[in-house]
C-alpha positions in Angstrom: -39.8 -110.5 43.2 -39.6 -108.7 39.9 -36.6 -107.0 38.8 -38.5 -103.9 36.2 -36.3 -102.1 33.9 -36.3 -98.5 33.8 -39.2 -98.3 31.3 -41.5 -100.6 33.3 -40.6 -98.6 36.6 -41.7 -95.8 34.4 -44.8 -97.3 33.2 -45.6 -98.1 37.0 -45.0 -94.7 38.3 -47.5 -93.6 35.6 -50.0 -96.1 36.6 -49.4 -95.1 40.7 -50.6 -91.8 39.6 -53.5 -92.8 37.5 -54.9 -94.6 40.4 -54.7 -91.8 42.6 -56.7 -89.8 40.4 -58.6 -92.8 39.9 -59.3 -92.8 43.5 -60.8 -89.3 43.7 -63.5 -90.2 41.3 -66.7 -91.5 41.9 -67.2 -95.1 41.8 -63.4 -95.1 40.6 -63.9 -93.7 37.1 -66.9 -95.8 35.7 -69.9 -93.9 34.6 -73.3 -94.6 33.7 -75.1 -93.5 30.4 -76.7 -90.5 33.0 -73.2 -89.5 33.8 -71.3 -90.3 30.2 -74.3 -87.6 28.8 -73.7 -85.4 31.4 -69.6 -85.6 31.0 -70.4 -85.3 27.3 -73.2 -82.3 26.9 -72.0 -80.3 30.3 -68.1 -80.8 30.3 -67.5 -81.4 26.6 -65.6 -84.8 26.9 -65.0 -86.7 24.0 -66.4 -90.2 23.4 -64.4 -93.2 21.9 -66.4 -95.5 21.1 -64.5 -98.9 21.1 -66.8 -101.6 20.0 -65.7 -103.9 18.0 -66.5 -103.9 14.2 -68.7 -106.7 14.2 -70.6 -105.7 17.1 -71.8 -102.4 15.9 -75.4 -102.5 15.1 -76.9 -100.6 13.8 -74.3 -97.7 13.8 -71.5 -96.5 16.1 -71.7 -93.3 18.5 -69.6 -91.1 15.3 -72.0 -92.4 13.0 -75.1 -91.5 15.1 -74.3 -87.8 15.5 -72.7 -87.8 19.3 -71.3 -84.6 19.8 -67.3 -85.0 19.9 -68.0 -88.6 19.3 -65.1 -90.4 17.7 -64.9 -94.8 16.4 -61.8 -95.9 17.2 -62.5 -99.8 16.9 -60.4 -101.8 19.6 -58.1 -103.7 17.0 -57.3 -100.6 15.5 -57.1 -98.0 18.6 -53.5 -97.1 18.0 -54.2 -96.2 14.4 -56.2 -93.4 15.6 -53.7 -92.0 18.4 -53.8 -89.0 16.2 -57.2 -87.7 17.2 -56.1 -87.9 21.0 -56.7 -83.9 23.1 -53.2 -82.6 23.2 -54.7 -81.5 27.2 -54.0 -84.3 29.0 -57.0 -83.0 31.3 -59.7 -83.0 28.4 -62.6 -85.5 29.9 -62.6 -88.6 27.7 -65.6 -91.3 28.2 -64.5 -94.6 26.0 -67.0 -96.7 25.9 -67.7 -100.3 24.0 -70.7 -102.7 25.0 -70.0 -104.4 27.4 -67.0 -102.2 28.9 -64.1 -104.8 28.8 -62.2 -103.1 25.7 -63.3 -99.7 27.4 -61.0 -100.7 30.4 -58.4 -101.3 28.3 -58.3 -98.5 26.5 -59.0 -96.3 30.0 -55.4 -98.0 31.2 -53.4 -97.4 28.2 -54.8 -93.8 28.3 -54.2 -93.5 32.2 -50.4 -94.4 31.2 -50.5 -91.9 28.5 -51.0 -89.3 31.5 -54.7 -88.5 30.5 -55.9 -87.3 33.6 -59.8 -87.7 33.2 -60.7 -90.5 31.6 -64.2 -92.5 32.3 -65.7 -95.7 31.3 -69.1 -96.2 30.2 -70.1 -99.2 32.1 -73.8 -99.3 30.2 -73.8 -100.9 26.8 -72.6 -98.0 24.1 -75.9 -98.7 22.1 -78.1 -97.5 24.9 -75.8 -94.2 24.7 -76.5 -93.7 20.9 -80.4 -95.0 21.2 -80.8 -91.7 23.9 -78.8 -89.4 21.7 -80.8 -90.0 18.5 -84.0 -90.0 20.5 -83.4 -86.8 21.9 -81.9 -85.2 18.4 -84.4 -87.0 16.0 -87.5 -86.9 18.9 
């Protein structure tokens, strides 16, 4: 078995409580595009949209206009630690397009003590295509 120093029994106390409120979400924390819009026009939760540089196409979810949309590119995530809610309770929905980084970043943020934090299990580009076709429709 083991042996954790006092920083990784930290870290794993963190995660304990992340999964517990983990647990009283639907469907564990994942979201559809129906429930990401919802999160985002009805709660105010701020998107991070994690795709990778080379996958964007033809814009990412800042560059389309989403409301508190933000690009924070995987590789480069903890350059923009900086635009994180100081309320650890904000709703946050990070998604990417094909919701492997997404997870990621969800976990380092459920570490972090974000409370509310969802992934966007739908392709981010289906996001942005719904939010320009209702802005520009």
């Amino acid at each position: 078995m083991a042996k954790l120093t006092q920083f990784e029994n930290e870290v794993m106390g963190r995660f304990k409580e992340s999964l517990a409120f983990n647990k009283e979400k639907e469907n564990l924390a994942n979201v559809d595009i129906h429930k990401a819009r919802e999160l985002l026009k009805e709660v105010g939760a701020i998107l991070l949209d994690v795709t990778l540089p080379h996958l964007v196409d033809p814009q990412n979810a800042e560059e389309a206009g989403v409301a508190n949309a933000y690009y924070t590119p995987y590789p480069e995530f903890a350059e923009y630690v900086d635009i994180l809610p100081d309320d650890k309770t904000q709703p946050i929905v990070v998604g990417c397009r094909k919701a492997f980084f997404a997870s990621r970043i969800k976990g380092l943020l459920d570490v972090l003590g974000y409370e509310n934090v969802y992934v966007l299990t739908d392709d981010i580009k289906y996001l942005i295509e719904a939010h320009l076709a209702h802005t520009q429709g």
